[in-house]
C-alpha positions in Angstrom: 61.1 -68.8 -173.2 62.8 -71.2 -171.4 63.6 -71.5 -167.5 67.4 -71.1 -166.2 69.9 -72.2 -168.5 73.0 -71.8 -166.3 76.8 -71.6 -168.5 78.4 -73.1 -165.4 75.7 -75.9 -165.2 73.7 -75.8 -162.1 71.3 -72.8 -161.9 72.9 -69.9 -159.6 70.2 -68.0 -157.5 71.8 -65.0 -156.1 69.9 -63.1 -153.1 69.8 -59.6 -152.6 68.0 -58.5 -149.6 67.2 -55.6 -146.8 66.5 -58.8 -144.2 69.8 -58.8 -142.2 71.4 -62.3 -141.3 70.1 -62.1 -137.3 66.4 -63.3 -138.0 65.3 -66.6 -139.9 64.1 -64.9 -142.8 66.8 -65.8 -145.2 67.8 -69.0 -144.2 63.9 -69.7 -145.0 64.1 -68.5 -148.0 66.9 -70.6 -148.9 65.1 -73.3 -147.5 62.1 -72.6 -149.8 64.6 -72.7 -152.6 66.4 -75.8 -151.8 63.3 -78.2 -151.4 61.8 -76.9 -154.8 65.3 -76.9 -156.9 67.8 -78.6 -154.2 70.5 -78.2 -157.8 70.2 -74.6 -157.4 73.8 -73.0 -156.1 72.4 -70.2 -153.8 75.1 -67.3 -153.4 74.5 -64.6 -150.9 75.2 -61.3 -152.6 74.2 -58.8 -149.7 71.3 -59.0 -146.7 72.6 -55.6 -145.5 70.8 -53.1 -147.7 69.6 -50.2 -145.7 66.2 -51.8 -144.2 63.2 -50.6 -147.0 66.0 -48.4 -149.3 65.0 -49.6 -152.8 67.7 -47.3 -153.9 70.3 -48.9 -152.3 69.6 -52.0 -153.0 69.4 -51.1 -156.8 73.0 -49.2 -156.7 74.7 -52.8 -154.8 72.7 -54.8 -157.7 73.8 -52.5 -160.7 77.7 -52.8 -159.1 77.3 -56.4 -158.7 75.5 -57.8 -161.1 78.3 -57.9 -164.1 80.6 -60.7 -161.9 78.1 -63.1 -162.0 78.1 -65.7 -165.2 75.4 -65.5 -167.4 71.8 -66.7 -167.1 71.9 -66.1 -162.9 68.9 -65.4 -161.5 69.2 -62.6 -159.0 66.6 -62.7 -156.5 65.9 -59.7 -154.8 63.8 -58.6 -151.5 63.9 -55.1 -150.3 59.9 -55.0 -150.4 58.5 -52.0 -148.3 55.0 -52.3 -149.9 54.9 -56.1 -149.3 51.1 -56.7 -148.8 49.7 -53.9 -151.2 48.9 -54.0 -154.5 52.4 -53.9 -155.7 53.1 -56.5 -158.3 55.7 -59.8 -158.0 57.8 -59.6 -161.3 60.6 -61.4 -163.1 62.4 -59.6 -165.9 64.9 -60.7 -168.5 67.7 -58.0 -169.1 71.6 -58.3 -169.6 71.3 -62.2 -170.0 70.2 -62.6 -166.8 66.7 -63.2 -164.7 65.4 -60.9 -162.2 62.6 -61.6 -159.4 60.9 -59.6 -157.1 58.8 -56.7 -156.0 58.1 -54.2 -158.9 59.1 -51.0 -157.0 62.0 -49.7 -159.1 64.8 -51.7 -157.9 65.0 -54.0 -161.4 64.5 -50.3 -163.8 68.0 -49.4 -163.9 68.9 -52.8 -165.3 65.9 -53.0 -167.9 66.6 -48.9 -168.7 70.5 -49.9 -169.1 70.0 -53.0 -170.6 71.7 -54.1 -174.1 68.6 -54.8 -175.9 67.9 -58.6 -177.0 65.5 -60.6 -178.4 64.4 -62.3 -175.4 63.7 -59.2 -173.0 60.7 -59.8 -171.2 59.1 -58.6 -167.9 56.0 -60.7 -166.1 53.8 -60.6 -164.2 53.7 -63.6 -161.7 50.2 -63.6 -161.5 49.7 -67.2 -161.3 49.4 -68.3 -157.3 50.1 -72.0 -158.4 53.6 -71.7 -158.2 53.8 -69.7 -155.0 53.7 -71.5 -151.4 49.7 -72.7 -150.2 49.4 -70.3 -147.7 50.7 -66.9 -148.1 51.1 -64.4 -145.8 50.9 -60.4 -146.0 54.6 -59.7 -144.8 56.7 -62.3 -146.2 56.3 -62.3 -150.0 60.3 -63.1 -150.0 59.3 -66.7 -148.7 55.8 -67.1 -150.1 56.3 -65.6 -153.4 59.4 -64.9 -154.9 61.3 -68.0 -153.7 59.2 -70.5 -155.1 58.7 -68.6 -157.9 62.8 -68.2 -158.6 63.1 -72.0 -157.8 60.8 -73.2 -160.0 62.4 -70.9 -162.8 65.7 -72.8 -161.9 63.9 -76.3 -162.0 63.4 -75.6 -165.6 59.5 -74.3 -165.7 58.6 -71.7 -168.2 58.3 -68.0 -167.1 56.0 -67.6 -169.5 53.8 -70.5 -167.7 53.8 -68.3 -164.3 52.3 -65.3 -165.3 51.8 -62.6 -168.2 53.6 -60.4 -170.1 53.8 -56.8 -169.8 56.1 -53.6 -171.1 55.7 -51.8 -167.7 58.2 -51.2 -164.6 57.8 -48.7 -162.0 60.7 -46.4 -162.6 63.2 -45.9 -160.4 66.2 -43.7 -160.8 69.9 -44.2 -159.2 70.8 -40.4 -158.4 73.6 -38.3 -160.9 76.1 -36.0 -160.0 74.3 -32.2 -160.0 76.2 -29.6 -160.5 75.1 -26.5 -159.1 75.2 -22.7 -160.0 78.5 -21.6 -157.9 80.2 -24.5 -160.2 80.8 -27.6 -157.5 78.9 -30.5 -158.0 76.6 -32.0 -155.5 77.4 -36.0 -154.7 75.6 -38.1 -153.0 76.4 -41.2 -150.2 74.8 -44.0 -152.3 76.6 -46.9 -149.9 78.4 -46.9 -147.1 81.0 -50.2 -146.5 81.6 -52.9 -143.5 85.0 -50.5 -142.9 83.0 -47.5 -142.9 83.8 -45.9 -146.6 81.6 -43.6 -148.1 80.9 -44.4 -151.8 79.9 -41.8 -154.3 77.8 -41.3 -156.8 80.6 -40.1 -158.7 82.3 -42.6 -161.1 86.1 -41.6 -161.3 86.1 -42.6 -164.8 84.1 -39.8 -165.5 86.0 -36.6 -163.2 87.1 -34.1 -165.6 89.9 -33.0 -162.8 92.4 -35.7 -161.3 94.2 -35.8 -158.3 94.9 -32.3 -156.7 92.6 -30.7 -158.9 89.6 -31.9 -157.2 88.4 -31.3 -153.7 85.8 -33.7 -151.8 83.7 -32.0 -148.7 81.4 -33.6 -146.8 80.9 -31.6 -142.9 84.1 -30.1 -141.8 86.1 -32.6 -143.5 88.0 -32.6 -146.8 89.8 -35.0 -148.9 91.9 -33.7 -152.1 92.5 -35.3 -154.7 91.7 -39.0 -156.1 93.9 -42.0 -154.5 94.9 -45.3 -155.8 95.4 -47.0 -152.6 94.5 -46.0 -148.7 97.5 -43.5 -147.9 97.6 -42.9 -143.9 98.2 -40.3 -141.4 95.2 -38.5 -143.3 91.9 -38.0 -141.8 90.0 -38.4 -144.8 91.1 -39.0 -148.1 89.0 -39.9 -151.5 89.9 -42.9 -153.6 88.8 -44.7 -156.7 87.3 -47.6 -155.2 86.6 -50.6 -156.6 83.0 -50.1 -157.8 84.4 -48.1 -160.0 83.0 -44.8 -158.0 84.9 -42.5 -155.7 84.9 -42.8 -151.8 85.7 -41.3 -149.0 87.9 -43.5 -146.4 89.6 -42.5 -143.1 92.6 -44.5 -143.5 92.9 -47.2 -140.4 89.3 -46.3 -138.7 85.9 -45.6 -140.3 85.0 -42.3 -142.5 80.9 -43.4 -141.8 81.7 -43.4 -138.0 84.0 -40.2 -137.6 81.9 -37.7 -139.3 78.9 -39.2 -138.3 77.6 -39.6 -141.8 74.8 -42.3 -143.2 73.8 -43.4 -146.2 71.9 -40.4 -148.5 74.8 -37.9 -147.1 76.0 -34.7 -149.6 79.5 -34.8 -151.0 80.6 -31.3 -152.4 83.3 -31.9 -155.4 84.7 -28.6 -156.6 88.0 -28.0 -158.5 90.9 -25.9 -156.8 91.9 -25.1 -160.3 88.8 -24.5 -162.5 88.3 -25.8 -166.1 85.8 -26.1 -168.6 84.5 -29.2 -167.6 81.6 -30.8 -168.7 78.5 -31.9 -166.2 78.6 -36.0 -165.9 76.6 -37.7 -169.3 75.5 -40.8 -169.5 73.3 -43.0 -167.4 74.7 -43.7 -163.8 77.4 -46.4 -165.0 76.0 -50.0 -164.7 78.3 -53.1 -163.8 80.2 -54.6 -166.6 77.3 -56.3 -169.3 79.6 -59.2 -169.4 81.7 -61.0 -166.5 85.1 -59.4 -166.4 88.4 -61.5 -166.9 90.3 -59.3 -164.8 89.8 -57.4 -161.7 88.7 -54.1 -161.7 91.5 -51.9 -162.3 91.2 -50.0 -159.1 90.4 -52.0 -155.5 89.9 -51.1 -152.3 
C-alpha cells in the first residue's frame, strides 16, 4: 500500500477539526503539513465542530466527504481523550485516507464503506514519523499532521505503523419512532444562518409536504420546502445535505427558539399512513464525487 495518489495531481489534505479559527492551532497544523509535503493542497473543510462532539464531527464528515476527488486524505481532530491511551489511526475506506484519533468519528465511513481490496486501518504506532517532542494536548500538531504529510509525500502507511481490524464504534443517531406513532429527530448540526438540520433524510419521509408536521418547543413547521418561503416563523426544508431543516426565513431558527445542537424534533403526520420506520444506515455522502449539485440547496 502505497502513500497518496491524488486524481487531480497534488495530494489534497482536507482538515476537519473542533479547534476554531481564533487560536494558532490550525494554522500550525498547516504549518506542520507544509514543511513536510509543501505539494500538499490543504483545504479547510470545517474548524467549527461543536468543541469535543465526535458526533458532530462525524455527521459534517459523512455529508462532506463524497465532493471531494478521490484518494483525499481527510485529516481530522476533534480529540477529547488527547493524552490517554486512545490510539492515532489512519484508515482506507471509500477511496480515500483517514487520520486521526480512534474514537468513533472514522466508523461510520469504514461501517458504510463499499468494500475494496485495499481497506485497511493502522495503527500509527511508529513515533518516527511524528514531530521530536510531543506534547500531551496537541496530538493534531505532533501526531496526526506529520503523519498525514508524510502519507502525502509518498511514504508507505504500512511503514508507520500496524495493521489492525478494530475501530471504536461510533453511531450517527436514526430517526426513532415512538409508541404514540411520531418519530423522534434529532439536531445533528446547526448552520452559520442558524438552521437546524435533522437527522431525518427527506429522501426517506413516507409523507410529503402538508402531510408532515415538524415540532421542536412551541414552534411548528408543516410540511417539506424546496426553497426558504417568508413571512413564516419556522418552516422545514430539504436542505442540501440531503436531510431536513428547520429555518426561520430572514433570521436564525437556532437563535429564536433558543435551540443547540443535540435538540428533539417531533415529526408526526396530520394524515396518518402506514408508513414504514426509517431503514437503512444513516445515509452517507455520495461514494463517488457528484457531477451535479445536489438536487435540493439551501
Amino acid at each position: 500500500m502505497t502513500g497518496l495518489k491524488s486524481t487531480q495531481g497534488s495530494p489534497i489534505v482536507a482538515l476537519l477539526t473542533d479547534f476554531g479559527t481564533r487560536d494558532h492551532f490550525v494554522g500550525v497544523m498547516k504549518g506542520v503539513i507544509a514543511g513536510i509535503c509543501p505539494e500538499a493542497r490543504i483545504i479547510d473543510v470545517s474548524h467549527d465542530v461543536a468543541p469535543q462532539n465526535v458526533v458532530h464531527g462525524a455527521f459534517l464528515l459523512q455529508i462532506s466527504r463524497g465532493y471531494f476527488p478521490d484518494e483525499t486524505m481527510f485529516l481530522c481532530v476533534i480529540d477529547p481523550h488527547v493524552g490517554t491511551e486512545r490510539r492515532p489511526v489512519a484508515v482506507r475506506a471509500n477511496r480515500s485516507w483517514f487520520v486521526g484519533p480512534d474514537n468513533g468519528i472514522f466508523y461510520p465511513e469504514w461501517e458504510s464503506r463499499i468494500p475494496a481490496p485495499d481497506d485497511a486501518i493502522i495503527d500509527l504506532d511508529d513515533p518516527g514519523f511524528w514531530l521530536d517532542d510531543v506534547s500531551d494536548t496537541f496530538h493534531g500538531r505532533d501526531i496526526f499532521a506529520p503523519v498525514a504529510a508524510h502519507m502525502a509525500a509518498g511514504v508507505a502507511v504500512q511503514d508507520m505503523g500496524t495493521a489492525t481490524r478494530h475501530l471504536v464504534q461510533l453511531s450517527i443517531p436514526r430517526p426513532e419512532p415512538l409508541d404514540d406513532g411520531t418519530t423522534r429527530l434529532q439536531v445533528l448540526h446547526v448552520d452559520h444562518f442558524g438552521n437546524l438540520v435533522t437527522n431525518m433524510r427527506f429522501e426517506e419521509l413516507s409523507h410529503r409536504e402538508a402531510l408532515v408536521t415538524f415540532s421542536i418547543g412551541d414552534a411548528t413547521a408543516i410540511g417539506v420546502r424546496t426553497n426558504f418561503t417568508p413571512n413564516e416563523d419556522l418552516i422545514a426544508v430539504a436542505g442540501s445535505s440531503g436531510c431536513v431543516e428547520l429555518a426561520a426565513p430572514g433570521g436564525s431558527a437556532a437563535d429564536n427558539l433558543a435551540v443547540e445542537l443535540g435538540a428533539t424534533v417531533i415529526m408526526r403526520s396530520v394524515f396518518p399512513r402506514n408508513a414504514g420506520k426509517p431503514t437503512g444506515d444513516f445515509p452517507k455522502s455520495p461514494a463517488r464525487r457528484p457531477k451535479t449539485a445536489a438536487p435540493f440547496t439551501t
